[in-house]
Structures are given as structure tokens and as C-alpha cells.
N, C-alpha and C positions, 0 to 999 in steps of 0.2 A: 329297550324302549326308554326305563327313566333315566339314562346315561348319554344316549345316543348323542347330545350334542357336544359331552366331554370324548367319545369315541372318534368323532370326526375331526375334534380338534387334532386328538393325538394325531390323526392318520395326516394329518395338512402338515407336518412335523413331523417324521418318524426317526430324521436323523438328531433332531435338539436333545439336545440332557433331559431328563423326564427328573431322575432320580440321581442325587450321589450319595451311594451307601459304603461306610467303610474305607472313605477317599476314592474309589469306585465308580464312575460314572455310567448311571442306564438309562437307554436312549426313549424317545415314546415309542418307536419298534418294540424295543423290546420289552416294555409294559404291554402293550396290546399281546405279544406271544404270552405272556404270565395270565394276563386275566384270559387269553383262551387255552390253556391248562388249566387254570382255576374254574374254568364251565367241565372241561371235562372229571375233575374230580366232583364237582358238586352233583355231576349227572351221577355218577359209578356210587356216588356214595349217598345219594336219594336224597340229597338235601332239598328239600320240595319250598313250594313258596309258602310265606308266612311262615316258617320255620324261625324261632328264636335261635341265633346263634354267640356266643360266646368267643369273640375274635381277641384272646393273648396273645400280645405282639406290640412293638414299639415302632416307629417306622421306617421303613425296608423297600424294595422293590415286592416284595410277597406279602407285605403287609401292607402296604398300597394297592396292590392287584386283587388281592382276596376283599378286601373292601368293597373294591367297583363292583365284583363281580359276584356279591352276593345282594346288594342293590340290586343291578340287573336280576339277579331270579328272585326279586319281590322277599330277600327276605328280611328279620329284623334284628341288626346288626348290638352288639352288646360289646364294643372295642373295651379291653385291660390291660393296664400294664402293669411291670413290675412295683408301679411305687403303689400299689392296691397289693401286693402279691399276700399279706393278712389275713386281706379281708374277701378276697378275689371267690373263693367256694360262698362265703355267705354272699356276694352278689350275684353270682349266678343262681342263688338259691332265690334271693328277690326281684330276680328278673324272669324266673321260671325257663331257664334254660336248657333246650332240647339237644343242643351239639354245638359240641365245645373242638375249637380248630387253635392249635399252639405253633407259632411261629417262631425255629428254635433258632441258632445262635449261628446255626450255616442259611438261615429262609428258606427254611424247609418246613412244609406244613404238616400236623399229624390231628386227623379228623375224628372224632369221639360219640357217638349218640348216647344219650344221657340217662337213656330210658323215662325221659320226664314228657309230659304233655302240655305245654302253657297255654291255659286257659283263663281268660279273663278277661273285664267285658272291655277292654281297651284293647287289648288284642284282639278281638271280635270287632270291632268299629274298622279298625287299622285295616285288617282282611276282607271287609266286604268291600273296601273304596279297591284291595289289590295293589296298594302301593308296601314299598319298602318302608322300614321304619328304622329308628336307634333307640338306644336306652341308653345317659349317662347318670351315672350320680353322684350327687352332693358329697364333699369333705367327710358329711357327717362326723366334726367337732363336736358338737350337742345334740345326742340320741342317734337312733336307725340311720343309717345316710337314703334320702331318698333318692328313690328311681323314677328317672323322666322319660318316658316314654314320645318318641316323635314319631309326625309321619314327614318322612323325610323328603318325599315332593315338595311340598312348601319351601324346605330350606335350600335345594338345588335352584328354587328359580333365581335367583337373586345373581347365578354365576353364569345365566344366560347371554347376559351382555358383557360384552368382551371390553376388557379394559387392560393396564399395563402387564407387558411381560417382565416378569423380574425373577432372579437369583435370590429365593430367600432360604432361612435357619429354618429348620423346622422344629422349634425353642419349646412353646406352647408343647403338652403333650398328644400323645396318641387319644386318649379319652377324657379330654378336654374340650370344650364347645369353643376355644380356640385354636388348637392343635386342628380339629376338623376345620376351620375354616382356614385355616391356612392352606392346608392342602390341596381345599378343591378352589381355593384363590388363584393357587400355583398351577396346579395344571389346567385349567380354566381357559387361561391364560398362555398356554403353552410356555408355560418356566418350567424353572431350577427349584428344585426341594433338597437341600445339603442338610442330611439327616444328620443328629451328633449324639453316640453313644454316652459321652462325656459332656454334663452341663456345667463344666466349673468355666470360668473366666476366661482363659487361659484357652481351654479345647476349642469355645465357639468363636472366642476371636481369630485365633490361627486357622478355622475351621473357613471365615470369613475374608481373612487372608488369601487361603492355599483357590478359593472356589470362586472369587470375586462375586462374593456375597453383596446384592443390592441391599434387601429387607429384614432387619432382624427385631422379628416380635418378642416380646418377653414383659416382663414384669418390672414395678419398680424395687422391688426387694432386688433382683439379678443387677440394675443400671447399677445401687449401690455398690455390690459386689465388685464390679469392675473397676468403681471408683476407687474401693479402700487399698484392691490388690494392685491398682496402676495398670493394666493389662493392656488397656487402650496404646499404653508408650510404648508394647512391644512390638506391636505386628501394625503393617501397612493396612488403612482403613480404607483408601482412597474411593476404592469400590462402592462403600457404602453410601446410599440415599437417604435409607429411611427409618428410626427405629418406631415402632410405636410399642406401646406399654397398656396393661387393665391389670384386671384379676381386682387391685385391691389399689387405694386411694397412695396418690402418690406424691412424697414432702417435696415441699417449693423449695428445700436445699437441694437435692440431688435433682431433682429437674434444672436448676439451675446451674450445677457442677457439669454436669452431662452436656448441656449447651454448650459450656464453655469450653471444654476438656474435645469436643466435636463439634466446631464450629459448622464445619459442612455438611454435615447431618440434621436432614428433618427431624424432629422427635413430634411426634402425634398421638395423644390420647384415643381409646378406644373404649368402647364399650360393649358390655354383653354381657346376657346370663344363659347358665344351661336351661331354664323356662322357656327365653324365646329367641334364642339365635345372637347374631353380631349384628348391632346397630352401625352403620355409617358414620361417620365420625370428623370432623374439622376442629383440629386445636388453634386457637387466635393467634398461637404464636410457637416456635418452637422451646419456650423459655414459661409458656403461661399455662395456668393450669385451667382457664377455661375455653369450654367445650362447646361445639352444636353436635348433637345426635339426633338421629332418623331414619329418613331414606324413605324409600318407596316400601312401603308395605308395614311401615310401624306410625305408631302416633306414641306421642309423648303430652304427660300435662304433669303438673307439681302441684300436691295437696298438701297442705299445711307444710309444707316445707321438704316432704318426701318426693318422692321420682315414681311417673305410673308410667307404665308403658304396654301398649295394645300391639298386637304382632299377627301379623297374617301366618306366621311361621312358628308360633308359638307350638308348646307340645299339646298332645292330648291330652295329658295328666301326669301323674304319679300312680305308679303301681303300688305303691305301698305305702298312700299320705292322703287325705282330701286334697279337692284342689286349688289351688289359691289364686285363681282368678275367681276375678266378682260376676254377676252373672251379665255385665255388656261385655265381659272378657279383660279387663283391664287386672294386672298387675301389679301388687302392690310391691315396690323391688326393697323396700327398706333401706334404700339412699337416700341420705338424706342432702341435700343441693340447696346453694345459693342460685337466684337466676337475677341474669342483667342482660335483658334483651332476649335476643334467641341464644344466647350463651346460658351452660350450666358450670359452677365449679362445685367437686363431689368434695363434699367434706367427711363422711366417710358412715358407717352402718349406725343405724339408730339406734339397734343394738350394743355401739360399743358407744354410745356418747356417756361422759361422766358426765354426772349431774351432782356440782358442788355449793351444796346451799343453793340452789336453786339456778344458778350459772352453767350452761353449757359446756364443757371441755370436747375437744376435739381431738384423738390419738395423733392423728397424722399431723396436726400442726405440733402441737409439744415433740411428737418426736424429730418433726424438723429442724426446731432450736436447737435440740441435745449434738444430732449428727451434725451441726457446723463444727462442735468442737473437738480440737485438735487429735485429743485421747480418744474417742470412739469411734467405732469401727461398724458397730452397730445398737437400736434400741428401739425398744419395742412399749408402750406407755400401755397400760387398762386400770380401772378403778377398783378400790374394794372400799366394803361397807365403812361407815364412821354411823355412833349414833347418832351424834351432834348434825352437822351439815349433812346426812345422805351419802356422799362418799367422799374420797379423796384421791387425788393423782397420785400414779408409781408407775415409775420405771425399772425395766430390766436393761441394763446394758451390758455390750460385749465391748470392751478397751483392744484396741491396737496391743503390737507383740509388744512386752518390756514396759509397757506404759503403768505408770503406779496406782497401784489399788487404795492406797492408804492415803485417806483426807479426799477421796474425790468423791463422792456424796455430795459433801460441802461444797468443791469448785463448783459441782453442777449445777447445785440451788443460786447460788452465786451469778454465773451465767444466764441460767433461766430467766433469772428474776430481773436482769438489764434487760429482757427480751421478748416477754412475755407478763400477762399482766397476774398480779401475787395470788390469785387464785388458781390457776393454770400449771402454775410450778412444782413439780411431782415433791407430796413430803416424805415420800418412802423411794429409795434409792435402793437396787441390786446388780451388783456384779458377776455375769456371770460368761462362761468361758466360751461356751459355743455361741454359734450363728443361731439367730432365732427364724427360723425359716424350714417350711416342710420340704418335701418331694417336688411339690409344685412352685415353688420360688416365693410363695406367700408367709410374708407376717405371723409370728402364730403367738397372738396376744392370750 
């Protein structure tokens, strides 16, 4: 019932690629034969509705299939992958998980009851409506990571109307509120999902290559990536249409490297929180960083300078947080946005704005001056305390191979300071080796 119009798409297509797992191509046939093996195990092993379940798996033809088809028996899905595999017990522990299903490394599932009963009054609301639901959570960087609890009817309407068929990355992760919508964008749509075990540079360009890849979602930490290792110059792009990019605010240099470097490439801004789904999205320019978001079923408005947003698709809560909507529903997302007109540019969380002597700093623009030049490869800006002023600028940087460590503090202030105005200019300089970047391609200030 809540799938049927994704089922009929498959079947108006049984011969198109559904899936390319493993260089691997499977057809919507052969999705539809998966998720009806995935009813038969959920019957034989009593998986009933409204059952929390715990889906380990990164995306597969079996981990596409077990998805639909635990929706279809109403239940509430809880997708992990390995870059949680940590903390993976304590979320199934705050998401009250009843059966746990692991999709191993041939797409093979092995089914578990938990001996646990989830009861909670979110779970209880979710079960009287009878609809399926999800649970994603937060980073959790600072404290508990919270659990968002959805009911996932609201979030499928949005793919009832049919719009372009395309070949995309499946970049975004498995338990990502972008990685989900990528997927049910792709098969919506009757496309290509070219899954890639390997997110370096290199795997999803060639990956892009070998699959005539139209759409690749990702991050702006990832466009970086590609720019420092040149990857773009190895493999035929011709395929590609479209990339778009979110997670985390994104520097007017490498947006502008990326234009350049891929002229015939759209690049388009996106937005979206695990709260309330993927907003619609128009970037002014493939080169500009500002934005209109919306769509049917969201409203948007900007208070003192922050971004609220109202979602017919929003979650019911958090399982283990109060909720943080106000009580007409609205959302306070902690973005903070310039607006000019129906455009927004995201300058970046309120949370991370330095505040120096009373002046605003903004990460993403100072680390935009840094990555023009020629020695880094990457950098990552946040504040710490001063008594004097409140805080002060610092950068972490990572230098290109063989690039000199010794005196370059100094070029960078140097630099800065032609570029940026003297308050702005990081006075604390580090050096360090690795990529500042997690599991998920994000920034980690």
C-alpha cells in the first residue's frame, strides 16, 4: 500500500537497471524478485507491523529491497552503516530495537529478534496512524546523538510526481536523510543507483565513467577532494549533468574551481535536515552560492538572521531529546543566511560563528581565502576563547605532498590579510597531516 506507486513504476520498467552493485548491473525485475523474498522472510520470521527494525547495510540490491519491503509491512525502519559500526549497539539501544537484519558482504541477510519491546509514546502515535516510520541520527559531535523518529508517509509523497530519469552516485550514505532521498529520487523515477563501496576520488569518478553517471550528490568537502587530487583529468566526465552538494556550507573558492575545472556541469546547492526532509532547491548560478529553497509542502521565513523552516514532512520527534519545534511547528535550523530577495546565501551554523570583539567571523569564508593557496590542500577554521576580545581565529591546515611546513604560519597571515579584512585573519596557525573530514565527507571543526 505505502510503496504501491514505487512498485508500479518498477513493473512499467522491469528491464532498466534498477541497481549497479559491485560493477554489477540489476534490473527493476530483479528488485521486485528481492523484495518478494524479502515478504517471504519477514512472514517466516514474524516480523509484524510496527516492529522496530535495525537494517546494517550500505547500499546493495538487498539493502534496497529489504528497505521497500519493510515499509510495505508498516514497519519502522532504523538503516546503519558501517561508518556508525562504534556506536551502532548504543543506537539500536536508543532507538529501542526489536530485530536487527545485517546485510553481509555477498547481500545476504541474517534476521535477529532482540528480545526488546519499543515502547514509547512516539511509537504509539506512529502505530495508531499504521504507517511505516525511520529513525536517523545526529553526528552526535556534542553529547548523546539524537534519534529522529519519522513517519515516513509524509516523506514518500513528495516522489509521487514523476520527474527526470537519471544515472546517479549513490555518494550520500545509507543512513543519511540524503543517501535516502537519493534513492527513492532514483527509483521514483525509474533510474540508475551506481552504488560505490570506495568514496575516494578516484572510485567515484571512474565509477562515473565505467556507468555514464548523470547525477552526483555529495558534499563540498568531497568537490575539494577531487580538486586537490586532479581526478576530474583522469576519467571521461562527458556523462555528467549534475552535481549538487549540502551537509555543510560551501567556500566560494572550490565552488568556483569546480565550475571551472567542469564547465558542463550543473552544480546546484541543496538543502536539508534529518528534522524535516530535502527541501527543493535552485542555485542562481552554477558558480553562486545563493539559493531558493522550498517546495510544496515546506515554508521557510528568517528571524534575526537565522533560517526557520515548517515541513508537512517533518519528524514526530526525538526518541531521546525534547522537541525542537515551537508549538505552530516551525524549526529553528541554526543557519544562519543572508537573504536578497527569494534567494538565501548559507553562511554557516550559529553555533560555529567566531565572535571577535564583537565582529562576526564566518568559517567557511576564511577557510575559503586559505584553500586559494597554492600549498593547501585542505583547512578547517573555529575559534577559541581570548580574554581580551571573546575569541580569536585558528586554522588547522593540511599542505599538499613535499610542500614546506617551515615559515608558513606567516605566508598565510600574509595572504589572509591582502584578502580578508584584519580581524578575520586566523592568529593561530596548525599544521597538520591528515584530511580534516569524517565518515560522511564533512568538515570536522
Amino acid at each position: 500500500m505505502f510503496i504501491d506507486f514505487l512498485l508500479d513504476v518498477f513493473r512499467e520498467t522491469p528491464e532498466n537497471d534498477a541497481v549497479v552493485w559491485q560493477d554489477r548491473a540489476f534490473s527493476y525485475g530483479d528488485l521486485l524478485q528481492r523484495i518478494e523474498d524479502c515478504r517471504g522472510v519477514i512472514g517466516e520470521q514474524d516480523v509484524r507491523q510496527g516492529s522496530v527494525v535495525a537494517l546494517k547495510a550500505d547500499f546493495s540490491p538487498a539493502a534496497v529491497a529489504w528497505f521497500l519491503a519493510l515499509l510495505e509491512r508498516g514497519c519502522v525502519v532504523v538503516p546503519l552503516t558501517s561508518s556508525v559500526e562504534a556506536m551502532r549497539e548504543q543506537f539500536i539501544e536508543i532507538a529501542r530495537g526489536e530485530v536487527s537484519i545485517g546485510i553481509d558482504a555477498r547481500d545476504r541477510p541474517a534476521v535477529e529478534h532482540l528480545g526488546r519491546s519499543a515502547s514509547h509514546d512516539l511509537y504509539r502515535r506512529l502505530r495508531s496512524r499504521g504507517h511505516p516510520g525511520m529513525v536517523l541520527f545526529s553526528s552526535g559531535s556534542t553529547g548523546e546523538p539524537k534519534a529522529a523518529l519519522h513517519d515516513f508517509v509524509p516523506l514518500l509523497e513528495k516522489f509521487k510526481v514523476r520527474r527526470h530519469q537519471l544515472r546517479a552516485i549513490s555518494f550520500l550514505l545509507y543512513d543519511h536523510i540524503g543517501g535516502i532521498n537519493t534513492m527513492l529520487y532514483v527509483l521514483s523515477n525509474s533510474g540508475c543507483m551506481v552504488t560505490v563501496a570506495d568514496r575516494s576520488p578516484d572510485a567515484v569518478l571512474g565509477a562515473c565513467q565505467r556507468h555514464r553517471v548523470e547525477l552526483l550528490p555529495t558534499t563540498p568537502t568531497f568537490l575539494n577532494l577531487i580538486l586537490i587530487s586532479e581526478a576530474y583529468k583522469r576519467y571521461d566526465l562527458s556523462a555528467l549533468q549534475t552535481i549538487t552538494y549540502g551537509t555543510e556550507p560551501m567556500q566560494q573558492s572550490t565552488l568556483r574551481r569546480i565550475h571551472d575545472v567542469l564547465p558542463h556541469v550543473r552544480v546546484v546547492q541543496t538543502y536539508g535536515l534529518s528534522e524535516v526532509g530535502i527541501l527543493r532547491s535552485k542555485s542562481k548560478g552554477s558558480d553562486s552560492l545563493w539559493v531558493k529553497i522550498g517546495g510544496e509542502g515546506f515554508q521557510t521565513r528568517v528571524v534575526d538572521g537565522i533560517l526557520h523552516v515548517k515541513a508537512a514532512s517533518a519528524m514526530l520527534g526525538y526518541l531521546n531529546a525534547p522537541s525542537p519545534f515551537d508549538d505552530d511547528g516551525w524549526l529553528n535550523t541554526g543557519d544562519r543566511v543572508d537573504v536578497e530577495g527569494e534567494y538565501l546565501r548559507f553562511r554557516g551554523r550559529e553555533s560555529e560563528v567566531i565572535n571577535v570583539g564583537g565582529e562576526k567571523v564566518f568559517p567557511a569564508e576564511v577557510e575559503s581565502a586559505i584553500l586559494e593557496m597554492d600549498d593547501v590542500a585542505d583547512a578547517t577554521v573555529h575559534g577559541e576563547k581570548h580574554p581580551i576580545i571573546g575569541q580569536i581565529v585558528c586554522a588547522r591546515v593540511t599542505l599538499k605532498p613535499d610542500r614546506e611546513e617551515k615559515g608558513f604560519a606567516a605566508k598565510l597571515k600574509k595572504f589572509c590579510g591582502q584578502r580578508l579584512q584584519r580581524y578575520k585573519v586566523p592568529v593561530k596557525v596548525e599544521v597538520v597531516k591528515q584530511f580534516q573530514h569524517g565518515d560522511r565527507f564533512k568538515r570536522m571543526r
